[in-house]
N, CA, C and O atoms as a DFTB+ gen file, in Angstrom:
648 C
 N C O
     1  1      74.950     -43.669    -135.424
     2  2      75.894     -42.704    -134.893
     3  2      75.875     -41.472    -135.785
     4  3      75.628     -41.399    -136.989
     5  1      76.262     -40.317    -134.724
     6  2      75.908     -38.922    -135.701
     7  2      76.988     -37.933    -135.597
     8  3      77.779     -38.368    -134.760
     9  1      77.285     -37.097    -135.939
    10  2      78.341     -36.418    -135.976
    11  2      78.211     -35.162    -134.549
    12  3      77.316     -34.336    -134.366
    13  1      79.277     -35.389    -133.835
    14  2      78.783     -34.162    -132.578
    15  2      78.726     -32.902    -132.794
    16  3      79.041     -32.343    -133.844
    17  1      78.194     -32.239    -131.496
    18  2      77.857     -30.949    -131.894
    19  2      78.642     -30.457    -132.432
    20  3      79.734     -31.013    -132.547
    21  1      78.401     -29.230    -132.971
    22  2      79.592     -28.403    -133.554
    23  2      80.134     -27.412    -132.443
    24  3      79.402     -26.632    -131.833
    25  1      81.438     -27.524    -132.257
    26  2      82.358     -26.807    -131.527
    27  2      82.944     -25.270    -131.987
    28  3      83.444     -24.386    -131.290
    29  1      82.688     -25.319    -133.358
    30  2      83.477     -23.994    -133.866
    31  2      81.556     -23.501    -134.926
    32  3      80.589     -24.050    -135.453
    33  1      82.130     -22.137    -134.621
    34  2      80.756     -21.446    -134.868
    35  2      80.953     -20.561    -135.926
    36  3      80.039     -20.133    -136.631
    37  1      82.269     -20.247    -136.062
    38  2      81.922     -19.456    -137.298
    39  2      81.525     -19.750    -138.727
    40  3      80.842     -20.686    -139.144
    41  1      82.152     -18.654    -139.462
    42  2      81.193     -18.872    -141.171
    43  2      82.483     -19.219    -141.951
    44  3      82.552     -20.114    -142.793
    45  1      83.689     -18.251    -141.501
    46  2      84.609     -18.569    -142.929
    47  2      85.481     -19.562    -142.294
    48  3      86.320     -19.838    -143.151
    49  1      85.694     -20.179    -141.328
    50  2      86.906     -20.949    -141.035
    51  2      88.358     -20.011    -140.019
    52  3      88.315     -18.819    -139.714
    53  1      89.274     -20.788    -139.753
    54  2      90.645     -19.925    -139.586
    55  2      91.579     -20.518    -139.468
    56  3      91.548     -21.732    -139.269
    57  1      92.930     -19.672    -139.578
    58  2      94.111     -20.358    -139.597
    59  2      94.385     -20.816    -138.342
    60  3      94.248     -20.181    -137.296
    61  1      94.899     -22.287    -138.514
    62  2      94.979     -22.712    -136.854
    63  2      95.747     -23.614    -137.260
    64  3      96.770     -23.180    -136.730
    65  1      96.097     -24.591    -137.815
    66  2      96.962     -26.039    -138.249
    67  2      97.900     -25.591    -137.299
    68  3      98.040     -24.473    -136.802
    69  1      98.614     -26.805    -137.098
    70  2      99.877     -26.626    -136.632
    71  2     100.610     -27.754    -137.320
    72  3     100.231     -28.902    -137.550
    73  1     101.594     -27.235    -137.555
    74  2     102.573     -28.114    -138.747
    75  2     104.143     -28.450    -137.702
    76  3     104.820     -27.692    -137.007
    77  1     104.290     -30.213    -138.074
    78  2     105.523     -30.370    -136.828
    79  2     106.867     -31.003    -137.976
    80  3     106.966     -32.221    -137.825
    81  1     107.648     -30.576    -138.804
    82  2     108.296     -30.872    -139.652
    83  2     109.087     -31.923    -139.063
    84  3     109.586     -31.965    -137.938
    85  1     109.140     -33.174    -140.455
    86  2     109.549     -34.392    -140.185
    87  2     111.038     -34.443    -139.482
    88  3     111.234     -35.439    -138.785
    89  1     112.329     -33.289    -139.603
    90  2     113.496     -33.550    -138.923
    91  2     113.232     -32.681    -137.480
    92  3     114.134     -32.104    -136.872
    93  1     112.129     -32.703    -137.157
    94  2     112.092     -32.165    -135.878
    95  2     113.327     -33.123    -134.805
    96  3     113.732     -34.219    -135.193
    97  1     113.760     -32.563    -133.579
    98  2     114.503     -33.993    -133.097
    99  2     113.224     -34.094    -132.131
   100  3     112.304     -33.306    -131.917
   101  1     113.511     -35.313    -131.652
   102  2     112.465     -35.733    -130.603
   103  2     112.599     -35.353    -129.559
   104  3     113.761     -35.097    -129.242
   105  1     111.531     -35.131    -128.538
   106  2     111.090     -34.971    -127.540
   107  2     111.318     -35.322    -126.391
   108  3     111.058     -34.636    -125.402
   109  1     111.734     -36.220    -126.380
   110  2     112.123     -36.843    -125.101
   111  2     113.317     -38.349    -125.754
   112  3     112.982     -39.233    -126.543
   113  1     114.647     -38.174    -125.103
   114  2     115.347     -39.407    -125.308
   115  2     115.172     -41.245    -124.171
   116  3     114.987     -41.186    -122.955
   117  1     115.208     -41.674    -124.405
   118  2     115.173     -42.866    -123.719
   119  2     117.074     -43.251    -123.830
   120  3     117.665     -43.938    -124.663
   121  1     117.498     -42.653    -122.892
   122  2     119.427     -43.094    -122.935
   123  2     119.354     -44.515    -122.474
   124  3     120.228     -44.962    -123.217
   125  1     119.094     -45.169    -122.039
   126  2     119.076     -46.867    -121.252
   127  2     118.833     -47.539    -122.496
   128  3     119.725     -48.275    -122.919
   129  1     117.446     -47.366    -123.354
   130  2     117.206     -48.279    -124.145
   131  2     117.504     -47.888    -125.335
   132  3     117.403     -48.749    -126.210
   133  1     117.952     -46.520    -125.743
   134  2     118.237     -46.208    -127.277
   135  2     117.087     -45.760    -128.176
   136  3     117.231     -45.725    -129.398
   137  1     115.587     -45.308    -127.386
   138  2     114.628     -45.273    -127.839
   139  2     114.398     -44.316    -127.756
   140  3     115.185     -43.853    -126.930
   141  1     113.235     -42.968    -128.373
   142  2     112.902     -41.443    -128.579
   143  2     111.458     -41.545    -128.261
   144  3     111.008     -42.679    -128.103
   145  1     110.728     -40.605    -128.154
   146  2     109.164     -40.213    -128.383
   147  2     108.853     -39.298    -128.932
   148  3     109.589     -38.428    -128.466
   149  1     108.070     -38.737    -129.836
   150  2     107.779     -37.417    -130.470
   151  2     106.640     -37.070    -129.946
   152  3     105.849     -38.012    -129.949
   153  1     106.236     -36.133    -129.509
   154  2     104.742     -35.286    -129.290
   155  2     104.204     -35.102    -130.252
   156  3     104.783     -34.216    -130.879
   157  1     103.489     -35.416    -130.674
   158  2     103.361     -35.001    -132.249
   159  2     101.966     -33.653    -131.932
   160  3     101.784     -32.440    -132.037
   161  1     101.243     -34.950    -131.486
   162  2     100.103     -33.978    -130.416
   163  2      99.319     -34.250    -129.165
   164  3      98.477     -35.126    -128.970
   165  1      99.961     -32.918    -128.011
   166  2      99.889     -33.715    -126.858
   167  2      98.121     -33.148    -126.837
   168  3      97.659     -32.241    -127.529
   169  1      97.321     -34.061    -125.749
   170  2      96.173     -33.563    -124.867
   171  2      95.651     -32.314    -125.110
   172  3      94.553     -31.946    -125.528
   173  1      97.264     -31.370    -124.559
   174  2      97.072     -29.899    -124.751
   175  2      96.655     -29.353    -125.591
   176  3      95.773     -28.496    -125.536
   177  1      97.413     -29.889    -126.867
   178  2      97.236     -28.753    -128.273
   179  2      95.961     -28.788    -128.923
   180  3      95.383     -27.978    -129.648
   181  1      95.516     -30.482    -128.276
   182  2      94.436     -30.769    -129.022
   183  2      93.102     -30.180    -128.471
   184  3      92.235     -29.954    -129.315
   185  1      92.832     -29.911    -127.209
   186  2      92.129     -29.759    -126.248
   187  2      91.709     -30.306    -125.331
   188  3      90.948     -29.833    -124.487
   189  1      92.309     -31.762    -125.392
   190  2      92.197     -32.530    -124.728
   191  2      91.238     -33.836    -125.396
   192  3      90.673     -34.762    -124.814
   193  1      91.312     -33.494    -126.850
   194  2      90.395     -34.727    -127.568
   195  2      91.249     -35.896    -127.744
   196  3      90.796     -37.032    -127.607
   197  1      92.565     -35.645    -128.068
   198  2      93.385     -36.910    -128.078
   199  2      94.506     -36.625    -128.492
   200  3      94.514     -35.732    -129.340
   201  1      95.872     -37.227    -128.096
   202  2      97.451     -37.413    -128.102
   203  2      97.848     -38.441    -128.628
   204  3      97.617     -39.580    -128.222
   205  1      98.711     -38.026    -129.924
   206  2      99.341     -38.636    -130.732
   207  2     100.880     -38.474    -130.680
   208  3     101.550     -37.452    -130.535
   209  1     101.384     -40.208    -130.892
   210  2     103.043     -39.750    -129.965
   211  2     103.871     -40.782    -131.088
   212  3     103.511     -41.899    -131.461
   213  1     104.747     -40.232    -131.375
   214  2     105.528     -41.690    -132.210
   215  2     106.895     -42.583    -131.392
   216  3     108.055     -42.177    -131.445
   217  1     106.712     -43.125    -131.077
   218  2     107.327     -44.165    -129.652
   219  2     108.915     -44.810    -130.968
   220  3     108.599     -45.490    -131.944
   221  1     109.791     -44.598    -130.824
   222  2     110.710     -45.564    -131.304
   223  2     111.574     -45.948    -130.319
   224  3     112.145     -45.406    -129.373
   225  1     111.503     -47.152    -130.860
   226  2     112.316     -48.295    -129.905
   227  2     113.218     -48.807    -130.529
   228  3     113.133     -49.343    -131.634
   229  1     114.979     -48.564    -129.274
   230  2     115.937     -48.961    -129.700
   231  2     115.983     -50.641    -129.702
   232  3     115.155     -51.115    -128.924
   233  1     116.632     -51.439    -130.285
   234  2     117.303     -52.791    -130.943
   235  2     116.927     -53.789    -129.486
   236  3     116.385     -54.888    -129.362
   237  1     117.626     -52.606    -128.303
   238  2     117.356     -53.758    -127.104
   239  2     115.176     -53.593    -126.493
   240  3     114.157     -52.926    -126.675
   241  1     115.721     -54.740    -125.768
   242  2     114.077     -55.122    -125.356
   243  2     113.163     -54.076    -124.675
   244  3     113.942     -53.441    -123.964
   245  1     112.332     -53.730    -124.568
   246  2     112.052     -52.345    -123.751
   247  2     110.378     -52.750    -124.310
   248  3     109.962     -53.690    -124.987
   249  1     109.682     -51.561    -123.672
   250  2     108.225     -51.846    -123.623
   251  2     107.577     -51.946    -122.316
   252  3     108.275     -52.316    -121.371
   253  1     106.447     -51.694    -122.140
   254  2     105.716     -52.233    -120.835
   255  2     104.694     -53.597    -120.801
   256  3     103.835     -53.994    -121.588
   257  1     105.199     -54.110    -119.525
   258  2     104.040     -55.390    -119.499
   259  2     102.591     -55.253    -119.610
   260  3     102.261     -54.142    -120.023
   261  1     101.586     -56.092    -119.351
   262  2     100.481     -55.856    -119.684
   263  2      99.790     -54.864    -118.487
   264  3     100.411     -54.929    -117.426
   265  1      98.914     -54.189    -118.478
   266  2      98.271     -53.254    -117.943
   267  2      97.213     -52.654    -118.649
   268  3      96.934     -53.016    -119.792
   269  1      96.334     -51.377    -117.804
   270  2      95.080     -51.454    -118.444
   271  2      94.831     -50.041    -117.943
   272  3      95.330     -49.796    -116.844
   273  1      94.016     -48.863    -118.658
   274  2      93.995     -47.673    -118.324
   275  2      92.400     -47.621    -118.299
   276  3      91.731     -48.019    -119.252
   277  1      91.743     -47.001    -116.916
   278  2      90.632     -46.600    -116.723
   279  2      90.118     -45.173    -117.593
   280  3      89.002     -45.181    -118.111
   281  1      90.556     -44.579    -117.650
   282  2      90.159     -43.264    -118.329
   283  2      90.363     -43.664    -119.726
   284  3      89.361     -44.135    -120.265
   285  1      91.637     -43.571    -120.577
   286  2      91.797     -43.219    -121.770
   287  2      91.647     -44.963    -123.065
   288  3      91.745     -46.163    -122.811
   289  1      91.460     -44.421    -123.993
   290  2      91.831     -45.829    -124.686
   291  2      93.325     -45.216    -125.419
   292  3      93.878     -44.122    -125.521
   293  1      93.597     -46.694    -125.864
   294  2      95.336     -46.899    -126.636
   295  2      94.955     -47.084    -127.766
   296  3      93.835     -47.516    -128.038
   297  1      95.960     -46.742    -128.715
   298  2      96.111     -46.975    -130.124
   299  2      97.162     -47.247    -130.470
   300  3      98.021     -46.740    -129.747
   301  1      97.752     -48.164    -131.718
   302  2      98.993     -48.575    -132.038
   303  2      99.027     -48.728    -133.537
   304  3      98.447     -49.748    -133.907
   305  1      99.460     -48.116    -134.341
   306  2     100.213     -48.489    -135.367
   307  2     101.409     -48.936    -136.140
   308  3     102.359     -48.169    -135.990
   309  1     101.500     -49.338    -136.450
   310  2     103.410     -50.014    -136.627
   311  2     103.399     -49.383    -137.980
   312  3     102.647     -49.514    -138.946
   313  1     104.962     -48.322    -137.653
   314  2     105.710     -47.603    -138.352
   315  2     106.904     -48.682    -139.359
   316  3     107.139     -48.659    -140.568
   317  1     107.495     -49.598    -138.207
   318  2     108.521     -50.004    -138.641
   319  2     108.799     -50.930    -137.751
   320  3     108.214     -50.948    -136.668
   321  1     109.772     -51.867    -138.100
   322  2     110.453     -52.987    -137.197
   323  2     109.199     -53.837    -136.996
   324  3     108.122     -53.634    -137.557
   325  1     109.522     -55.005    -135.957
   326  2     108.507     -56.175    -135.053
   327  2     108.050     -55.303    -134.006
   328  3     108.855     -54.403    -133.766
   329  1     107.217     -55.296    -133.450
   330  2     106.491     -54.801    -132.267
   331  2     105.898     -56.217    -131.667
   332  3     105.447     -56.967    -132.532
   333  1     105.850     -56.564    -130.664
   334  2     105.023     -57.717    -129.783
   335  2     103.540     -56.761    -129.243
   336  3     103.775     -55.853    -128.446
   337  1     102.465     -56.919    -129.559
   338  2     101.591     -56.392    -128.086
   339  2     100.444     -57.323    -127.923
   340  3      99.720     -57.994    -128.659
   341  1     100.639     -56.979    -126.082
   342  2      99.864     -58.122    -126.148
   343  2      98.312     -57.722    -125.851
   344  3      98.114     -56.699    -125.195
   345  1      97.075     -58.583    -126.363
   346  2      96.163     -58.497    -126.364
   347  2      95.230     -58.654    -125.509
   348  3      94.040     -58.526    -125.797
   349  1      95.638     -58.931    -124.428
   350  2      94.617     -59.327    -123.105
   351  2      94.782     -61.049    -122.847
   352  3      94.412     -61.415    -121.731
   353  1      95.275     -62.068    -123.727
   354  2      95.171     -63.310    -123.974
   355  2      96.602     -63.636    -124.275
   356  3      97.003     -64.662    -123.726
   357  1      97.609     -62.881    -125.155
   358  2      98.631     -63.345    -125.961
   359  2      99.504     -62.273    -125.849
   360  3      99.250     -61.209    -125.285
   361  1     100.589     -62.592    -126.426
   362  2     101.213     -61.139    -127.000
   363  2     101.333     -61.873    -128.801
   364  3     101.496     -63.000    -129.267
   365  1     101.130     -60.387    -129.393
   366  2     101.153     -60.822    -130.725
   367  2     102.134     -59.935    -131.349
   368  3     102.404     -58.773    -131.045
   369  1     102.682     -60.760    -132.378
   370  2     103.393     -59.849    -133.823
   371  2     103.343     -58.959    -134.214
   372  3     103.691     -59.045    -135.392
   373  1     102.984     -57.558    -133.842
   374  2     102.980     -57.038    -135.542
   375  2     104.204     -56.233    -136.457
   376  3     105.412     -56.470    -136.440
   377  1     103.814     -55.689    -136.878
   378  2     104.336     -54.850    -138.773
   379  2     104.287     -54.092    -138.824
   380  3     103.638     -53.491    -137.968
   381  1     104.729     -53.608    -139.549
   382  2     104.333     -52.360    -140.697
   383  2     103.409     -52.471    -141.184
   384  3     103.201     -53.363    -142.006
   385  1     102.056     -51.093    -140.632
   386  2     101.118     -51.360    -141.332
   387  2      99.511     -52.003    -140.402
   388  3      98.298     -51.898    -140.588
   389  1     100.466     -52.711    -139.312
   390  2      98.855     -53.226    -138.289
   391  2      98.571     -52.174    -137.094
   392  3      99.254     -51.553    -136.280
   393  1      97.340     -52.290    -137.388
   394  2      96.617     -51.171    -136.350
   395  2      95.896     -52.149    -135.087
   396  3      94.985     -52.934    -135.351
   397  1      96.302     -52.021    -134.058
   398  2      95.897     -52.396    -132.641
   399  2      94.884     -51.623    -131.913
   400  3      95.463     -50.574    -131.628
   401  1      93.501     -51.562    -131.387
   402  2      92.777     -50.504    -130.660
   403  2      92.287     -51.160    -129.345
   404  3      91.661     -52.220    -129.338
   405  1      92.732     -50.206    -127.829
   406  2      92.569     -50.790    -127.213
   407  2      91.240     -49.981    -126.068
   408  3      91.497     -48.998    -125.374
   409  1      90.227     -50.486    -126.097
   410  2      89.555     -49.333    -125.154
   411  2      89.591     -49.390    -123.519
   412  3      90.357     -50.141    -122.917
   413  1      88.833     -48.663    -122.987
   414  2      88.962     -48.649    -121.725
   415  2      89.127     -49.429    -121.367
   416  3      88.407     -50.354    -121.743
   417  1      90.228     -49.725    -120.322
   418  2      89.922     -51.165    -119.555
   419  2      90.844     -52.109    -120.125
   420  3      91.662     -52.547    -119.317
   421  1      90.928     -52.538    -121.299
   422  2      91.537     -53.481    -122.293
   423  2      92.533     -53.496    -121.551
   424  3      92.867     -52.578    -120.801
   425  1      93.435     -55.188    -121.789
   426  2      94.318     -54.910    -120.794
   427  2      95.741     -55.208    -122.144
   428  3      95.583     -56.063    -123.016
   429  1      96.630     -54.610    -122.087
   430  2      97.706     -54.560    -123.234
   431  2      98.948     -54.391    -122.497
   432  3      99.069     -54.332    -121.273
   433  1      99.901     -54.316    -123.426
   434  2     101.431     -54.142    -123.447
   435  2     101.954     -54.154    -124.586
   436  3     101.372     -54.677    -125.536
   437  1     103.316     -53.499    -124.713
   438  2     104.426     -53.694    -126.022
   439  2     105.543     -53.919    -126.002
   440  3     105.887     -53.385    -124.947
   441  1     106.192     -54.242    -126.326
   442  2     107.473     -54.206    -126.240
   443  2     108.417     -54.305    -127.425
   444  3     107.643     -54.289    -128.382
   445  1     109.710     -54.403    -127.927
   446  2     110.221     -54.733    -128.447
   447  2     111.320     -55.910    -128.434
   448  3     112.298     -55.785    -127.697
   449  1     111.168     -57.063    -129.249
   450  2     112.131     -58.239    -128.411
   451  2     113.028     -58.731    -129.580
   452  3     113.803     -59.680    -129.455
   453  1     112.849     -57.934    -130.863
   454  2     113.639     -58.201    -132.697
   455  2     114.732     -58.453    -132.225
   456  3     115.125     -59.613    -132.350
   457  1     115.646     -57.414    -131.487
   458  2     117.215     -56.752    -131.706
   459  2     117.126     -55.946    -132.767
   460  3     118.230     -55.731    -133.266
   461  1     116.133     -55.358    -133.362
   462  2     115.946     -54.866    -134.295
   463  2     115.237     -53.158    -133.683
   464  3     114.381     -53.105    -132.800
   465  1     115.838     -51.866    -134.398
   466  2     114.579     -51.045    -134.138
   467  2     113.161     -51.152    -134.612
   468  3     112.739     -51.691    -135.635
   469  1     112.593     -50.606    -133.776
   470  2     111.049     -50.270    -134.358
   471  2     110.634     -49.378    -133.871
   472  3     110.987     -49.007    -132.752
   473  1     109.565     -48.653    -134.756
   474  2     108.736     -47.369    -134.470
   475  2     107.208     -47.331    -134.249
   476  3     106.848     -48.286    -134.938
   477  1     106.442     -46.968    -133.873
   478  2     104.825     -47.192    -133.693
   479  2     104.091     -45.589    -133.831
   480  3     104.812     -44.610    -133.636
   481  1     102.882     -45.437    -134.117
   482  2     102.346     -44.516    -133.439
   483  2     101.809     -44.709    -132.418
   484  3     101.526     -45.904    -132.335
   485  1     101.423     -44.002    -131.333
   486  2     100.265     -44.495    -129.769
   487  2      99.413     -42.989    -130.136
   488  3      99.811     -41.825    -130.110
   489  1      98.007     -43.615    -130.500
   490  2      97.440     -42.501    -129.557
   491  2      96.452     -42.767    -128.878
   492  3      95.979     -43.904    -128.891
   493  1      95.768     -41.470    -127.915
   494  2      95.271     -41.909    -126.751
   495  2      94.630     -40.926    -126.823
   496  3      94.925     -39.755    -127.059
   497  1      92.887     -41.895    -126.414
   498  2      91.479     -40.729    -126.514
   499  2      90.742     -40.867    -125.132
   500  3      90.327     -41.976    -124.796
   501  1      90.583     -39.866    -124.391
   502  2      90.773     -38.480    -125.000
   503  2      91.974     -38.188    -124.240
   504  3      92.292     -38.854    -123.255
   505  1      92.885     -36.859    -124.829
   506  2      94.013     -36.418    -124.899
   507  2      94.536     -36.075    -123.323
   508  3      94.629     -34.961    -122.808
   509  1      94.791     -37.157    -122.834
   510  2      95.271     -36.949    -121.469
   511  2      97.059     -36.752    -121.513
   512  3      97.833     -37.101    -122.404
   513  1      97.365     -36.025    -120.126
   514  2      98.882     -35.474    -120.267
   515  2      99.890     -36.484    -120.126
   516  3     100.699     -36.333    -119.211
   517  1     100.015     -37.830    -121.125
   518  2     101.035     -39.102    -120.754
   519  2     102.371     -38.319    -120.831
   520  3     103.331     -38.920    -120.348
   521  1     102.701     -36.640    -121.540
   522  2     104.000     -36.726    -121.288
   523  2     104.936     -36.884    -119.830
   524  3     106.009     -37.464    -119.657
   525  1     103.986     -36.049    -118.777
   526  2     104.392     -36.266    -117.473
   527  2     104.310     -38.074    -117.453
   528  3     104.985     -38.054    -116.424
   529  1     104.133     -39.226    -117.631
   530  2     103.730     -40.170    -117.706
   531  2     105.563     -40.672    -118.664
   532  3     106.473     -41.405    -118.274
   533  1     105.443     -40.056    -119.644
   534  2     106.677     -41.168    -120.346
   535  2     108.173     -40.480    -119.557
   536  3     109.054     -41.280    -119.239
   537  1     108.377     -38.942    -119.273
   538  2     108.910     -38.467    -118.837
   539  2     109.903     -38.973    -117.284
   540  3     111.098     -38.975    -116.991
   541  1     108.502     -39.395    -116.524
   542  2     108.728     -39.992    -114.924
   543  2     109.631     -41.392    -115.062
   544  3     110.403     -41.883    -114.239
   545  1     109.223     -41.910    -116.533
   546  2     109.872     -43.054    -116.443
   547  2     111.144     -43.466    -116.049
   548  3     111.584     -44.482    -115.510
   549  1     111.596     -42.483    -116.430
   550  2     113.235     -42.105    -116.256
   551  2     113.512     -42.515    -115.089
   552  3     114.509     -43.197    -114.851
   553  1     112.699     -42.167    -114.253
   554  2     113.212     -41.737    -112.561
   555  2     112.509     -42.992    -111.375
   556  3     112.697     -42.987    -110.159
   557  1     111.757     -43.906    -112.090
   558  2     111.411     -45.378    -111.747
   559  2     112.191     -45.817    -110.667
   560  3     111.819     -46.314    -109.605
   561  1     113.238     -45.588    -111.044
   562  2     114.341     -46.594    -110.377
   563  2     114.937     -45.916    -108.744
   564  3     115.400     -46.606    -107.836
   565  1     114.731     -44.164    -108.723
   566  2     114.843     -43.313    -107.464
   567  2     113.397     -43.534    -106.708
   568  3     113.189     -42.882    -105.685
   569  1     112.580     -44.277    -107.105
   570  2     111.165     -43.892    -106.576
   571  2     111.087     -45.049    -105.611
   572  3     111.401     -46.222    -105.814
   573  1     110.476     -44.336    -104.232
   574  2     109.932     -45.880    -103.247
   575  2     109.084     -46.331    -103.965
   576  3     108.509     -45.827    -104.930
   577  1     108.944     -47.851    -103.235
   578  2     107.501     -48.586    -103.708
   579  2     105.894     -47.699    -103.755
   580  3     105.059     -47.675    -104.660
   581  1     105.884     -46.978    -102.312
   582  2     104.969     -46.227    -102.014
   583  2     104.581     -45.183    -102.888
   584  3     103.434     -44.739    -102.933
   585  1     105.894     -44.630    -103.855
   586  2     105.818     -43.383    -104.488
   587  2     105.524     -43.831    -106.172
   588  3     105.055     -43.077    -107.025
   589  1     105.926     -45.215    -106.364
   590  2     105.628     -45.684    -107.591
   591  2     104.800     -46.184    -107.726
   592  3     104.437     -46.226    -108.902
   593  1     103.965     -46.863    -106.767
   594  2     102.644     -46.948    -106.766
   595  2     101.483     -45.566    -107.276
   596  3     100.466     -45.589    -107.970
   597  1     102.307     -44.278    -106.461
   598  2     101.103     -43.142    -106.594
   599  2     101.173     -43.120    -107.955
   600  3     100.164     -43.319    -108.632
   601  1     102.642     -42.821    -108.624
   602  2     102.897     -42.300    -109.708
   603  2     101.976     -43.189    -111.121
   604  3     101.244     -42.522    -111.853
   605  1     102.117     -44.457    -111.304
   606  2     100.943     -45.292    -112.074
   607  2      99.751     -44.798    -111.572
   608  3      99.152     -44.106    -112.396
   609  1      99.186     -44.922    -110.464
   610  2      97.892     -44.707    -110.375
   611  2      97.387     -43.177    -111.035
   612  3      96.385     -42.923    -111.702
   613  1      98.608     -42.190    -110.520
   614  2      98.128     -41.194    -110.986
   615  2      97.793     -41.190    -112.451
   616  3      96.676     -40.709    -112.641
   617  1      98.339     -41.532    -113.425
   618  2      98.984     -41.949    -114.571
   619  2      98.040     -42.858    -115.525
   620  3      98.280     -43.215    -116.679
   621  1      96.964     -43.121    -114.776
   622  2      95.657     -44.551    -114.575
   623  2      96.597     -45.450    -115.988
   624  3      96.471     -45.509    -117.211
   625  1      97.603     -46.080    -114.887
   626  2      98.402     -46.896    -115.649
   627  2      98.066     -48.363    -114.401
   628  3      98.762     -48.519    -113.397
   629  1      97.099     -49.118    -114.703
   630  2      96.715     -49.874    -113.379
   631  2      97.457     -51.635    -114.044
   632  3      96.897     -52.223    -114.969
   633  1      98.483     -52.089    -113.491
   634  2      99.649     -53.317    -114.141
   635  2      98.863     -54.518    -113.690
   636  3      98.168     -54.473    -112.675
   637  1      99.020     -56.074    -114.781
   638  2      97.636     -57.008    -114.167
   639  2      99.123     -58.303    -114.220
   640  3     100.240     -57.887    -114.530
   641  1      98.953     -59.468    -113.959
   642  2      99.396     -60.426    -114.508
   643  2      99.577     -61.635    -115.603
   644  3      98.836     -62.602    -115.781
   645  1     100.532     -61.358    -116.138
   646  2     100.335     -62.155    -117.961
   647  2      99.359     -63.648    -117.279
   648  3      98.958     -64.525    -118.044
């Protein structure tokens, strides 16, 4: 494996970082479960190479069942608290500290089941727009069958059986 082309052409470099300070508030609230998301970096900013999101989850149970995304792969790191995810076979434990990678296809889930908070990172290559995706969630419950069907598919959020 080799390093890809080069995308940026110039000689001296430039200012471009973008800096997201740690008391930012978050991005989106979860009021039902007590849980937040941060953008840290969506699709957009990146160019679409990949979205990095920090998911915290309130005390009660929350998470999605297992499912499997055609386009993008998942990533998981544990910030804090128990996290469950499951692996295609199980759902497993983790920590503080375990890294989960899931590629195309892989079929996963998370949840939280402590009573305890926990925090994760997710990210997702390449940088597709999940905020429309965590956003809709909200509104699950106004949606026909017909319309929540589009909305996953659109979403290539495709749900399997444990």
């Amino acid at each position: 494996m080799s390093y890809p082309e080069p995308k940026y052409h110039g000689e001296d470099g430039e200012v471009s970082a973008v800096f997201r300070p740690a008391g930012t508030p978050a991005d989106l609230l979860f009021h039902r479960s007590g849980g937040s998301a941060d953008y840290l970096a969506t699709g957009a900013t990146t160019g679409g190479k990949f979205g990095l999101y920090q998911w915290n989850m309130g005390p009660g149970r929350s998470g999605p069942d297992p499912h499997f995304h055609k386009t993008i792969t998942e990533s998981f790191y544990i910030l804090s608290g128990t996290v469950k995810i499951y692996d295609g076979t199980k759902w497993v434990e983790t920590h503080p500290g375990d890294f989960v990678h899931v590629p195309e296809g892989g079929v996963h889930g998370f949840r939280n089941e402590s009573g305890e908070p926990a925090s994760m990172l997710l990210l997702f290559a390449p940088g597709a727009p999940r905020e429309g995706y965590f956003e809709g969630l909200a509104t699950l419950g106004e949606m026909s069958d017909a319309e929540r069907r589009e909305f996953f598919e659109y979403h290539d959020n495709y749900w399997v059986e444990e």
